[in-house]
ZADO-1210 file (C-alpha; in nm, 4 decimals, padded with zeros to 6 digits):
<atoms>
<atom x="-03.2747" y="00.0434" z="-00.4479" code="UNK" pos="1"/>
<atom x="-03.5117" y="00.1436" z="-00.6653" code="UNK" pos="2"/>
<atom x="-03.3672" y="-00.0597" z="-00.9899" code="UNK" pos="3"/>
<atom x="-03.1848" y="-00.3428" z="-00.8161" code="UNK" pos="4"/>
<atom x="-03.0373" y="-00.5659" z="-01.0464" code="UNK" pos="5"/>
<atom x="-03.1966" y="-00.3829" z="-01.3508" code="UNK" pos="6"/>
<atom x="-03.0209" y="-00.3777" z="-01.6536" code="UNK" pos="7"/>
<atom x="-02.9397" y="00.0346" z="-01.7351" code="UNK" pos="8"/>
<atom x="-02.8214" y="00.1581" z="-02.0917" code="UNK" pos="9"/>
<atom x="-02.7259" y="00.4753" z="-02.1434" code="UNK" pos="10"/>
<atom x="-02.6036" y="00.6486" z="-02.4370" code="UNK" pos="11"/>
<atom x="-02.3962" y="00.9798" z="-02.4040" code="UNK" pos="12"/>
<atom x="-02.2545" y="00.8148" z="-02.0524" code="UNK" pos="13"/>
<atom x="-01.9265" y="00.9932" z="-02.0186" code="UNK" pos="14"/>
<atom x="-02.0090" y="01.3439" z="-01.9306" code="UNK" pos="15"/>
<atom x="-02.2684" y="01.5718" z="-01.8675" code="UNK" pos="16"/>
<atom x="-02.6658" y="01.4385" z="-01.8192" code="UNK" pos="17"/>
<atom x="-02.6066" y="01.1283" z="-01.9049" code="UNK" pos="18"/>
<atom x="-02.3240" y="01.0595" z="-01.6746" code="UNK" pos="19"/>
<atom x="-02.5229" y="01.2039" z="-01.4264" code="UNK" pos="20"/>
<atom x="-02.8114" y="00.9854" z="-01.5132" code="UNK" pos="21"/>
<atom x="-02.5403" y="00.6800" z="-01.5138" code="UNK" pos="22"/>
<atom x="-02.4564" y="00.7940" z="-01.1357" code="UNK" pos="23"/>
<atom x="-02.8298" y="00.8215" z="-01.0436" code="UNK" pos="24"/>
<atom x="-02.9277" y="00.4615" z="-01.1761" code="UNK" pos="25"/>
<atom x="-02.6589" y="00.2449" z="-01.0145" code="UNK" pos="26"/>
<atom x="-02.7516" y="00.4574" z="-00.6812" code="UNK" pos="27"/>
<atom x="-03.0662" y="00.2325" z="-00.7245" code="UNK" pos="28"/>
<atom x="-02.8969" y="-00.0593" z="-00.7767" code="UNK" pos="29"/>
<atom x="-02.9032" y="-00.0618" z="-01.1294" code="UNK" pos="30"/>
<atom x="-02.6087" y="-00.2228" z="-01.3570" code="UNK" pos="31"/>
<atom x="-02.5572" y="-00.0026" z="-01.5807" code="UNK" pos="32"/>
<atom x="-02.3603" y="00.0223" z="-01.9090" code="UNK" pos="33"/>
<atom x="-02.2490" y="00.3246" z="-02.1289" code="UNK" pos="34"/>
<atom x="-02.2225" y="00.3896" z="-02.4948" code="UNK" pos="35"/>
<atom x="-02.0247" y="00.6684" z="-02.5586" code="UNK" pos="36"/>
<atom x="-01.7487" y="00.7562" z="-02.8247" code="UNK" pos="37"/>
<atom x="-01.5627" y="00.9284" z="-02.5331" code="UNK" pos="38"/>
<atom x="-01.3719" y="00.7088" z="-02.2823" code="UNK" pos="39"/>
<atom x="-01.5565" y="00.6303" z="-01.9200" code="UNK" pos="40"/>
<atom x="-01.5380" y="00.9312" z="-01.6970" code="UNK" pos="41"/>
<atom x="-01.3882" y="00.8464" z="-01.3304" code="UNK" pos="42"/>
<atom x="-01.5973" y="00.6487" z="-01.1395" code="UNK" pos="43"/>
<atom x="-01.8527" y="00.6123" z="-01.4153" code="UNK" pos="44"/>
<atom x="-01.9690" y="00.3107" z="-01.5441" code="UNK" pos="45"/>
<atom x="-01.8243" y="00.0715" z="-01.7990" code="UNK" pos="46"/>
<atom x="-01.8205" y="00.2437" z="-02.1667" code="UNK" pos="47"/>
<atom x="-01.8282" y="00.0415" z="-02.4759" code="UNK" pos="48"/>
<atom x="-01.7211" y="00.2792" z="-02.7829" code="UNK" pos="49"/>
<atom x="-01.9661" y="00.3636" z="-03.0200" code="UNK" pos="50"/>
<atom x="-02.0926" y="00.6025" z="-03.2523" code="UNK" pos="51"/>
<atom x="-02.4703" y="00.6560" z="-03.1352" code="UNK" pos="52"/>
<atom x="-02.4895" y="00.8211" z="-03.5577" code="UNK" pos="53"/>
<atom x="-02.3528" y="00.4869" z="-03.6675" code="UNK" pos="54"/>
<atom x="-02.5981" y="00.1610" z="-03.6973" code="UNK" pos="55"/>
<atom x="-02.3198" y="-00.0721" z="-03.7350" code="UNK" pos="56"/>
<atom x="-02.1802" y="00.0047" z="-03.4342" code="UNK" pos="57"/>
<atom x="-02.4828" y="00.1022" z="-03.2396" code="UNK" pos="58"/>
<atom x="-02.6027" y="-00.2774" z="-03.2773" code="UNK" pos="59"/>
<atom x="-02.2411" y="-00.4475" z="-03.1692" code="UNK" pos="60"/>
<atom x="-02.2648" y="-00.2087" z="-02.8491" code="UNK" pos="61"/>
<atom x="-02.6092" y="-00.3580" z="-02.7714" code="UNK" pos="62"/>
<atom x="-02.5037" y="-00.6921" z="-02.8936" code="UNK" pos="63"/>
<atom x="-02.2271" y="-00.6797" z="-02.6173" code="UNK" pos="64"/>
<atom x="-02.4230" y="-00.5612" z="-02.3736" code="UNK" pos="65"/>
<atom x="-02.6880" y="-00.8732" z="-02.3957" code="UNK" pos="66"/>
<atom x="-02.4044" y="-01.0423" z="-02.4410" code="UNK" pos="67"/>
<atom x="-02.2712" y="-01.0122" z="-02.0912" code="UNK" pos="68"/>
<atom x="-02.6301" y="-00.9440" z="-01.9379" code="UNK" pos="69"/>
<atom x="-02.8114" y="-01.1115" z="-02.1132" code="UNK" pos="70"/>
<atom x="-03.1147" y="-00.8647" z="-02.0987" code="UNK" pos="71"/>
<atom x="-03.1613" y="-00.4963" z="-02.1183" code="UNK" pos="72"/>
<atom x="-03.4603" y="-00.2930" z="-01.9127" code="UNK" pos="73"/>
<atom x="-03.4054" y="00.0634" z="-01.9507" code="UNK" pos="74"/>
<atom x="-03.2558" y="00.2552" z="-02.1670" code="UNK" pos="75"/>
<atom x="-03.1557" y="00.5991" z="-02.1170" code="UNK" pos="76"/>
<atom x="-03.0980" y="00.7779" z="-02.4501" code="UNK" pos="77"/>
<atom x="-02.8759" y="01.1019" z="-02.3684" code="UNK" pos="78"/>
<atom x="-02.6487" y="01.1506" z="-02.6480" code="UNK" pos="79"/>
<atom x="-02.6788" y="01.4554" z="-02.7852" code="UNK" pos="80"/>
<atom x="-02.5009" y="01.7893" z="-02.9432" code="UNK" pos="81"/>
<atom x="-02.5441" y="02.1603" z="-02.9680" code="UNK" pos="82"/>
<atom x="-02.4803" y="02.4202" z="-03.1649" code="UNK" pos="83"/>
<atom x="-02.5900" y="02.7601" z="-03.2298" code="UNK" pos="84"/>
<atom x="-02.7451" y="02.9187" z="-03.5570" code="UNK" pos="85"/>
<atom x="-03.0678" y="02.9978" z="-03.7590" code="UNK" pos="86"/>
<atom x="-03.2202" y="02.8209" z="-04.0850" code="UNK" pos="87"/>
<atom x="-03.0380" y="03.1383" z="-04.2552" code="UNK" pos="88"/>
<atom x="-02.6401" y="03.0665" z="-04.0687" code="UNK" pos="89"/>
<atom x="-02.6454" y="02.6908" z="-03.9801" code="UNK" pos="90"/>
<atom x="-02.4624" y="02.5137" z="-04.3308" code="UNK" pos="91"/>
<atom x="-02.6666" y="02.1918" z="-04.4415" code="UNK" pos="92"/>
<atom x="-02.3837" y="01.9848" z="-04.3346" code="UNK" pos="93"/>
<atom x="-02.3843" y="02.1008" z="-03.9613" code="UNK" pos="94"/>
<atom x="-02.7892" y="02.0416" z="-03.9652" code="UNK" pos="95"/>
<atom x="-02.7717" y="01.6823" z="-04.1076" code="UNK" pos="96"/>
<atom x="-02.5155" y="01.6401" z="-03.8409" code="UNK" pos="97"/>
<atom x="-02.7068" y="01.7763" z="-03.5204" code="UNK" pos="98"/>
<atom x="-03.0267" y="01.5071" z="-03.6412" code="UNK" pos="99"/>
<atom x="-02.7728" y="01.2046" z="-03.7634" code="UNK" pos="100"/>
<atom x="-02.6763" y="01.2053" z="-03.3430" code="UNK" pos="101"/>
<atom x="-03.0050" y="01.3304" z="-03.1819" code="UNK" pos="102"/>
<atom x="-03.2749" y="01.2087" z="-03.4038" code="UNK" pos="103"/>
<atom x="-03.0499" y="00.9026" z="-03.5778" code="UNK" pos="104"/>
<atom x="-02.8972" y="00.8596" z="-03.2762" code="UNK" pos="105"/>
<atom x="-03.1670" y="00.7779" z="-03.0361" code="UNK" pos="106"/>
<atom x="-03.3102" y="00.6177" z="-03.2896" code="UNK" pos="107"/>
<atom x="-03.0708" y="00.3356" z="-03.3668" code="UNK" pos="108"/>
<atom x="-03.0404" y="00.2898" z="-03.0074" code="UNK" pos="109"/>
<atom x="-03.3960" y="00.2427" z="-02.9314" code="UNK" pos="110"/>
<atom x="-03.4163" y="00.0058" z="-03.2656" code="UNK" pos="111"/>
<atom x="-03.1400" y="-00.1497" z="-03.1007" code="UNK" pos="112"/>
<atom x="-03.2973" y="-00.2138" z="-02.7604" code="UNK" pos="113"/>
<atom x="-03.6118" y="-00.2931" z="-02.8331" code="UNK" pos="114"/>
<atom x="-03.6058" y="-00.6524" z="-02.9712" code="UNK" pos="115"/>
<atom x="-03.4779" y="-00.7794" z="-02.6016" code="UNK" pos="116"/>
<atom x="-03.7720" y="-00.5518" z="-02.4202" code="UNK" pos="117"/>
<atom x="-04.0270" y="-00.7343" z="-02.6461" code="UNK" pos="118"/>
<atom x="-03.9050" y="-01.0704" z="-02.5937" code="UNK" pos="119"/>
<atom x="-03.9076" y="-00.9959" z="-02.2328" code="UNK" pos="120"/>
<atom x="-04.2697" y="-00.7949" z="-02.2628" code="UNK" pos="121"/>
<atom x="-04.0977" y="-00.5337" z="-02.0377" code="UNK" pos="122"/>
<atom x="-03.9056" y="-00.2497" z="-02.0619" code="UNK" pos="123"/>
<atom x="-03.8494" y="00.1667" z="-02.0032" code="UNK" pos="124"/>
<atom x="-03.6751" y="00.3958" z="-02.2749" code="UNK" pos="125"/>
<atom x="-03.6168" y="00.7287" z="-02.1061" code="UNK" pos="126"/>
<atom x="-03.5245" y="01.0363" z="-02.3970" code="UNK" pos="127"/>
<atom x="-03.3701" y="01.3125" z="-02.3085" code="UNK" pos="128"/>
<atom x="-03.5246" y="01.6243" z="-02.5066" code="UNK" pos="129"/>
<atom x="-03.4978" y="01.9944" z="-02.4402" code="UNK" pos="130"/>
<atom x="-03.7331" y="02.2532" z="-02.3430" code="UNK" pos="131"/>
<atom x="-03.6377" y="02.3814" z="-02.6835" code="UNK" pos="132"/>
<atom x="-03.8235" y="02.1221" z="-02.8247" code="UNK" pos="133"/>
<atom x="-04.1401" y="02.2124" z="-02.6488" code="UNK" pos="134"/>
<atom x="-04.0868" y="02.5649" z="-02.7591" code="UNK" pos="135"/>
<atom x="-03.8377" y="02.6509" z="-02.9654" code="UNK" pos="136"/>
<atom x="-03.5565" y="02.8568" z="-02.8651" code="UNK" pos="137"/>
<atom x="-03.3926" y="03.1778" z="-03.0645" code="UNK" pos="138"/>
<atom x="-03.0525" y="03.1269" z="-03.2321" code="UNK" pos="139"/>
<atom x="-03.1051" y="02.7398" z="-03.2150" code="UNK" pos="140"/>
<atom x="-03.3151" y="02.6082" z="-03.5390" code="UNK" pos="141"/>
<atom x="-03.1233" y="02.3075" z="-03.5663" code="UNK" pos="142"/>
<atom x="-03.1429" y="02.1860" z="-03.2095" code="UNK" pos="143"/>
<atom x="-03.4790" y="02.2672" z="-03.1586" code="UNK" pos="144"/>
<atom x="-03.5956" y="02.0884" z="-03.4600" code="UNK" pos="145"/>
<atom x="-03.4000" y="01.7762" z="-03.3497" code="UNK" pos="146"/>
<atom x="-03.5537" y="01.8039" z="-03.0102" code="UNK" pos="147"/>
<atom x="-03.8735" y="01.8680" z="-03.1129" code="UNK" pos="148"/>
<atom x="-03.8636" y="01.5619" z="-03.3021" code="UNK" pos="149"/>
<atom x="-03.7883" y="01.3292" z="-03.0374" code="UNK" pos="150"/>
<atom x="-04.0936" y="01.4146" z="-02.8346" code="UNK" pos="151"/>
<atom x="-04.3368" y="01.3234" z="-03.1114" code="UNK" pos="152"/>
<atom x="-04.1348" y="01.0207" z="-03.1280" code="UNK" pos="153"/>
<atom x="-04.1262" y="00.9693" z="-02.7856" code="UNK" pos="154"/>
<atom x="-04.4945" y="00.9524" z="-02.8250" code="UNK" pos="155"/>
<atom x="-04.5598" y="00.7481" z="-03.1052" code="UNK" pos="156"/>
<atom x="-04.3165" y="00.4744" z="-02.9417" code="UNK" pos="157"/>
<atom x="-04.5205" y="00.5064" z="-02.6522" code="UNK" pos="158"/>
<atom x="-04.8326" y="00.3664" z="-02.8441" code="UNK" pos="159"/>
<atom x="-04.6648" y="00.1451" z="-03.0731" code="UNK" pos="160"/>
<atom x="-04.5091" y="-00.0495" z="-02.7838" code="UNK" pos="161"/>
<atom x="-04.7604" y="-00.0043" z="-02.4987" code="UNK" pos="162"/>
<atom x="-04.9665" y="-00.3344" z="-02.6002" code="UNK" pos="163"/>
<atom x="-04.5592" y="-00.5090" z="-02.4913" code="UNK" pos="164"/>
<atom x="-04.5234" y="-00.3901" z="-02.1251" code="UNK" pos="165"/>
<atom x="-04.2506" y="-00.1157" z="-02.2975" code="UNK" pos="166"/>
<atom x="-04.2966" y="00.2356" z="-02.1442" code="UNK" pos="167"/>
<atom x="-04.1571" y="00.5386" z="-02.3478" code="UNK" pos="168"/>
<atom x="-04.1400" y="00.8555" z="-02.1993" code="UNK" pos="169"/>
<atom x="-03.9111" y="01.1789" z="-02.2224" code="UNK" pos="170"/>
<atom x="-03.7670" y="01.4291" z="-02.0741" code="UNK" pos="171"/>
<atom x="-03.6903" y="01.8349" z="-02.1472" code="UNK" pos="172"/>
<atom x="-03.4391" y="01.9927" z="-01.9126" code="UNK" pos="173"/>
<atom x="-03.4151" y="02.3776" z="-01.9217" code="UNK" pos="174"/>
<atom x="-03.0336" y="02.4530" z="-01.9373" code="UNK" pos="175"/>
<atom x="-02.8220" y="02.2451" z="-01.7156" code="UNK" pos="176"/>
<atom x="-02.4616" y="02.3126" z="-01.6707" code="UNK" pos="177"/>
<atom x="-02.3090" y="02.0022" z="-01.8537" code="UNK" pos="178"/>
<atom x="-01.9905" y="02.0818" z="-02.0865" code="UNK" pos="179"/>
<atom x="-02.1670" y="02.0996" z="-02.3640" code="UNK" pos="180"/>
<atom x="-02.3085" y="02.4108" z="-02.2380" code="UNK" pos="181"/>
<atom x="-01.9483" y="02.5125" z="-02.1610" code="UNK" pos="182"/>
<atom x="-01.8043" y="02.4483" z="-02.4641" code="UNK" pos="183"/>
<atom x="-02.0521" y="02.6444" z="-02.5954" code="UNK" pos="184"/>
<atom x="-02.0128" y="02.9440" z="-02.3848" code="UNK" pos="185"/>
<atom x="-01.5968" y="02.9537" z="-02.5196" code="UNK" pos="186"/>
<atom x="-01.7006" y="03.1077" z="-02.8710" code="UNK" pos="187"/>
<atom x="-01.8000" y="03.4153" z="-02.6533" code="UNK" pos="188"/>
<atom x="-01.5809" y="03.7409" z="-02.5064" code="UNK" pos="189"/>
<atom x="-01.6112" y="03.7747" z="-02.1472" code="UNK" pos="190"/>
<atom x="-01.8808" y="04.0701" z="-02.1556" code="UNK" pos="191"/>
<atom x="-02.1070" y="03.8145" z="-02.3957" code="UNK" pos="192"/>
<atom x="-02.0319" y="03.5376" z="-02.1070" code="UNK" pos="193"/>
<atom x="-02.1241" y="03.7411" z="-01.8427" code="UNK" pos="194"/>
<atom x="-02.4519" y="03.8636" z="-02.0409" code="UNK" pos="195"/>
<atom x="-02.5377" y="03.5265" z="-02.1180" code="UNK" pos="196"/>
<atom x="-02.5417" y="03.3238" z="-01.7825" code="UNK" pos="197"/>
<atom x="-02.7170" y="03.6758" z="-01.6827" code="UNK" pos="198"/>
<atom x="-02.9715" y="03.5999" z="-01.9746" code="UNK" pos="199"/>
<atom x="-03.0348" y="03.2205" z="-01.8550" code="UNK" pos="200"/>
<atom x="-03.0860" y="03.2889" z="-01.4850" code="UNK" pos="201"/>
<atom x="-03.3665" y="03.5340" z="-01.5754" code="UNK" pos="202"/>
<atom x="-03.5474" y="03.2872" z="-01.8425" code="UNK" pos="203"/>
<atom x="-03.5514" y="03.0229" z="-01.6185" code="UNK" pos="204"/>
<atom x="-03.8658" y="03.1597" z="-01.3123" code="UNK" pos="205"/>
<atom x="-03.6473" y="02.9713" z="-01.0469" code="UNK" pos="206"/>
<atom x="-03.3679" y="03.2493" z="-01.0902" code="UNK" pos="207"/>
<atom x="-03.1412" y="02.9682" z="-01.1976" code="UNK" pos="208"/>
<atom x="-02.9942" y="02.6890" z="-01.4006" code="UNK" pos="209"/>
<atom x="-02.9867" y="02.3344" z="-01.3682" code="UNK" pos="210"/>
<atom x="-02.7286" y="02.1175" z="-01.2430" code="UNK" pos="211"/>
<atom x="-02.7684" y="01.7324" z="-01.3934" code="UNK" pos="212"/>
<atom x="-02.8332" y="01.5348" z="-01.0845" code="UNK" pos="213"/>
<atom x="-03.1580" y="01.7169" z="-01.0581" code="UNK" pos="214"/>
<atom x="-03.2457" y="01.5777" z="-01.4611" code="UNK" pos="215"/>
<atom x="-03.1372" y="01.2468" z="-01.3495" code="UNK" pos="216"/>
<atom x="-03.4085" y="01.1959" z="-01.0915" code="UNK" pos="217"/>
<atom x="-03.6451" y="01.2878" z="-01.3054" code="UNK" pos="218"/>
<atom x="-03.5119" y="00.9469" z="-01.5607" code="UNK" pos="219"/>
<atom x="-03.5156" y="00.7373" z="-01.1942" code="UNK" pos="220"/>
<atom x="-03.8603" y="00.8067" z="-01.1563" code="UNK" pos="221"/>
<atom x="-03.9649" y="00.7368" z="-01.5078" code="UNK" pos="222"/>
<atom x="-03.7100" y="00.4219" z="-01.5298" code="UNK" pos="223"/>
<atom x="-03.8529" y="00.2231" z="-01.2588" code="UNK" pos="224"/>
<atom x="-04.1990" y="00.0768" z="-01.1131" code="UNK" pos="225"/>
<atom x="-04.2823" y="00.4364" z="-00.9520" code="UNK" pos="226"/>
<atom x="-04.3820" y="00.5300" z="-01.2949" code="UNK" pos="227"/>
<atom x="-04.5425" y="00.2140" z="-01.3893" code="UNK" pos="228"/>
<atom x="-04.8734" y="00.4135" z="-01.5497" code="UNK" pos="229"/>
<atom x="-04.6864" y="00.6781" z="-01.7269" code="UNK" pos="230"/>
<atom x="-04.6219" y="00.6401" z="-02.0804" code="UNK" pos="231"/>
<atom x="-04.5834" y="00.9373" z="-02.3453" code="UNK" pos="232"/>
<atom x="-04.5360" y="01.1665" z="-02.1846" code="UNK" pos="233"/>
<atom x="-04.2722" y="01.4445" z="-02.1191" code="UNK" pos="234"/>
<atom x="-04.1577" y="01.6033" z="-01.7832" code="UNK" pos="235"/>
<atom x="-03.9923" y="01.9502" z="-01.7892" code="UNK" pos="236"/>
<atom x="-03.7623" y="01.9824" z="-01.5504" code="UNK" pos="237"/>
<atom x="-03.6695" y="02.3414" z="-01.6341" code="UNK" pos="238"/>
<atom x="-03.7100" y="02.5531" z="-01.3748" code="UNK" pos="239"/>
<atom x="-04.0330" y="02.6951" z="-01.4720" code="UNK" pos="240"/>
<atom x="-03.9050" y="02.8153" z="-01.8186" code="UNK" pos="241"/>
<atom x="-04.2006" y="02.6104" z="-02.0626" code="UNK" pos="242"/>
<atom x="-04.4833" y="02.7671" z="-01.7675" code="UNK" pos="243"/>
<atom x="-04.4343" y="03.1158" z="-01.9301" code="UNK" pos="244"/>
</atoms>
């Protein structure tokens, strides 16, 4: 019970990592709340509907949430797409779109949050990045520039907000089968499918991929007292991929 009676947030709750992380955080005893534009997956935890992209309705989701709880101590900001392409093939429209809900996104909800950690002089934001953004990753400009981003922001929170008991950290998962990596694996013929998940067991030193419960005990760790002297920072949990 690692987060008893903590208050959880986390965006991008209804599938995938951040459902997982959702899971992982009321196994501690957190209470934990969602904001996703997708309903609540089963046994999940309570969703309000938002659109992470959108500040009006980023800052009614949070306003609910302090509403009922009247205090907010981690965040967990998971929302997040994907999609393929270089600079040369990704249209401006699809780029501006991957940072309005990655960048924007985790933005607005960590604008959001932060006003109730302050007043309380306490707080953890956990991001979750991509091992793309510590190194970049072929065929995915757009999502490694977004992901990129959020660990230098990850770090410049970190020192704006130390001084207020507010810990920011992030972290990079290698891939993890969530459906996002599904859907992306549809635009392929079966040969390319089969290549593919070939291709990702061999980048990844473990001979693997992830599955989301092990991301979300990484975000445990950094959400409660455990990791009470670690700010700035981000943890790979990528089965070796960013050690080569």
């Amino acid at each position: 019970m690692r987060l008893k009676n903590k208050i959880c947030v986390v965006t991008g709750a209804s599938s995938g990592i951040g459902l997982a992380c959702a899971a992982a955080l009321q196994n501690e005893g957190g209470l934990v709340f969602g904001i996703d534009l997708n309903p609540a997956a089963a046994g999940g935890p309570p969703i309000i509907r938002a659109d992470v992209s959108d500040e009006t309705s980023v800052e009614h989701a949070v306003a609910e949430i302090l509403a009922r709880a009247n205090r907010i101590d981690v965040l967990v900001a998971s929302a997040g797409i994907n999609l393929q392409g270089t600079v040369v093939t990704t249209p401006p429209d699809v780029w501006e779109r991957l940072f309005a809900v990655n960048v924007r996104g985790t933005y607005l909800a960590c604008r959001a949050v932060l006003p109730a950690m302050q007043r309380q002089k306490a707080g953890s934001i956990v991001i979750i990045g991509s091992n793309y953004g510590l190194v970049g990753g072929r065929n995915y400009a757009a999502y490694s520039a977004t992901k990129g981003a959020l660990v230098a922001l990850t770090k410049a929170m970190a020192l704006d907000h130390a001084a207020e008991g507010i810990r920011v950290n992030c972290v990079c998962p290698g891939t993890v089968e969530t459906p996002m990596v599904t859907e992306l694996m549809k635009t392929l013929g079966p040969d390319e499918i089969v290549a593919t998940n070939a291709r990702r067991k061999l980048q990844h030193p473990l001979g693997r991929i992830g599955q989301p419960h092990e991301i979300a005990s990484g975000v445990v760790y950094l959400a409660g007292e455990e990791s009470s002297f670690v700010t700035g920072t981000t943890l790979a949990i990528d089965g070796g991929f960013t050690a080569q």
